[in-house]
N, C-alpha and C positions, 0 to 999 in steps of 0.2 A: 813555192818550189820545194820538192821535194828529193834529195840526192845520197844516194849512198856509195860511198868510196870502199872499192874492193881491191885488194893484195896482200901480197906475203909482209912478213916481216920485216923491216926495215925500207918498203916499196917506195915510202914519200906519203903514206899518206896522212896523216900528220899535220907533216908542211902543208900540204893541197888544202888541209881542212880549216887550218889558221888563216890563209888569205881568202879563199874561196866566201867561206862564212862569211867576213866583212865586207867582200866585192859585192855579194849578192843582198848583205843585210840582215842575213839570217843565220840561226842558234847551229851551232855545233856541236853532234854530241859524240865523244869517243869514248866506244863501251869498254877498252881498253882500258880506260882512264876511269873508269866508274867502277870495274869490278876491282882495281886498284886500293883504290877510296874505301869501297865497302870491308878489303880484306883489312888497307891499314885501322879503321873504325870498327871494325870485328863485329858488323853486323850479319845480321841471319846470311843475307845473300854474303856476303863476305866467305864468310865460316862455312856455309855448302862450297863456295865456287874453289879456295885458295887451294886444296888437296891435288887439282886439277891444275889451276893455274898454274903452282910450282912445279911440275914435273912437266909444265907444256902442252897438257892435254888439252884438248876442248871441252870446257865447260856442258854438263850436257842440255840439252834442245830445250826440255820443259823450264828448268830454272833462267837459262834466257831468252825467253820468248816473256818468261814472266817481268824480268830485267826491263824487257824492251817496252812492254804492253804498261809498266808504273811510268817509264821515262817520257812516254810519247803521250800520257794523260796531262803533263804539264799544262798552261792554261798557256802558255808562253809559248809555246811551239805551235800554233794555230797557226801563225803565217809561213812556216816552212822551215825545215831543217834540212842540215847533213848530218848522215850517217854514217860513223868510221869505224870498221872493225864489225862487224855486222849486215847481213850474214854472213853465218861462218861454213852453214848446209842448207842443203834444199831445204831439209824440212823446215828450215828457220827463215827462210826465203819465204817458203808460203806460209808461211805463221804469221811472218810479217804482213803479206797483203791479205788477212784473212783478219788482221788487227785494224789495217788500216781501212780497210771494210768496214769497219763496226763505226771508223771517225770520219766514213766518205770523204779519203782521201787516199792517192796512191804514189806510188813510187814514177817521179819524171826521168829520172837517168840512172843507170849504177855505172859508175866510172871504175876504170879497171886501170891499175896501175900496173904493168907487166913489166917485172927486171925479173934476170937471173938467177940461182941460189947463189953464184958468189958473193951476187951484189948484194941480195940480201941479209945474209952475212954479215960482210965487210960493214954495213950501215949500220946492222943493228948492235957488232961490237963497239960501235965508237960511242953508241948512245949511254952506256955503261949502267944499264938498269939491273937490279938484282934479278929480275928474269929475263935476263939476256947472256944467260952462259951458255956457249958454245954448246952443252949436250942439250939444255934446254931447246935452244933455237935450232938444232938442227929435228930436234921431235916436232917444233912447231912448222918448222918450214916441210917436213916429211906431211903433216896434215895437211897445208894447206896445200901441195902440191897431188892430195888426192880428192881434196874436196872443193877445188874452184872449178875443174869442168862443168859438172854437173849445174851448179850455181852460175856461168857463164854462157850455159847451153839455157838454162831459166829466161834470166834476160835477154839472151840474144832474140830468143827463140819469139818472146812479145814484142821488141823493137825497141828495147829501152840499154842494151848495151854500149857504152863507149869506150873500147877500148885503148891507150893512152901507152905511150914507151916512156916506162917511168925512171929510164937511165936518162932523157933530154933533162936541160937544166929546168931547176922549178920553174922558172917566170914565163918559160915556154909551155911549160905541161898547162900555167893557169890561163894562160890565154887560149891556149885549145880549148880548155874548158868554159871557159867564160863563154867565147864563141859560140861555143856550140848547144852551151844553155841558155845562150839569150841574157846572161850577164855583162 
């Protein structure tokens, strides 16, 4: 099983990907949490991505396609992964299935967690992360609110979108899920 969770900032997805992974048995990865890593550890990708990261922008296409294309070589993720935080644009959308091409393997659902900007917000204040200041988040919620159509219209458009109200409490959004993956 192959799954990628799509939303804004503070959406849940996160929480979705810490139960989901163990219900299902499989590895979780949040690129969130990797480009993180890389800035605290001030490696190469670190050191291109952080100038972007901190002021909110998206990281651009080539350097995480490259992100994605080292993470998904793993020898560990043969039997199936989630995807949090990725993609972030079309063109990263089809990079991805042009990646997973190469390992005849493709994307079985991209889960869409849809809340509000307030709620977005409101969540991702409480999480109290260094880049989660309010001008920060409101540039990243401005992105993401112009670049998930496109990316929504992607999936929908092959039969692979599920789209999910990501204000229901968690344990109801993972049993959607679950259901509807067959977990």
């Amino acid at each position: 099983m192959r799954l990628i969770i799509l939303g804004g900032p503070g959406s849940g997805k996160g929480t979705q990907l810490a139960v989901i992974q163990k219900s299902l048995g499989i590895v979780g990865i949040s690129v969130g949490d990797i480009l993180r890593e890389a800035i605290a550890k001030d490696t190469f990708l670190g050191n291109k991505a952080q100038p972007d990261v901190a002021k909110g922008e998206l990281v651009p296409d080539d350097l995480m396609v490259q992100l994605i294309r080292l993470e998904l070589l793993q020898p560990h993720l043969e039997a199936g992964w989630i995807l949090e935080g990725y993609p972030r644009t079309t063109v990263q959308a089809e990079e991805l299935d042009f990646v997973l091409d190469d390992f005849q393997q493709r994307v079985d659902y991209a889960l869409y967690l849809e809340v509000s900007e307030a709620v977005m917000l409101a969540r991702s204040l409480q999480r109290s992360r260094p880049d989660d200041t309010r001008e920060i988040l409101h540039r990243r919620m401005k992105n993401f609110q112009e670049q998930i159509p496109p990316i929504l219209e992607y999936y929908g458009s092959r039969g692979k979108l599920l789209p999910l109200d990501g204000t229901a409490a968690p344990e109801v959004i993972t049993e959607q899920i679950l259901n509807h993956v067959g977990g």
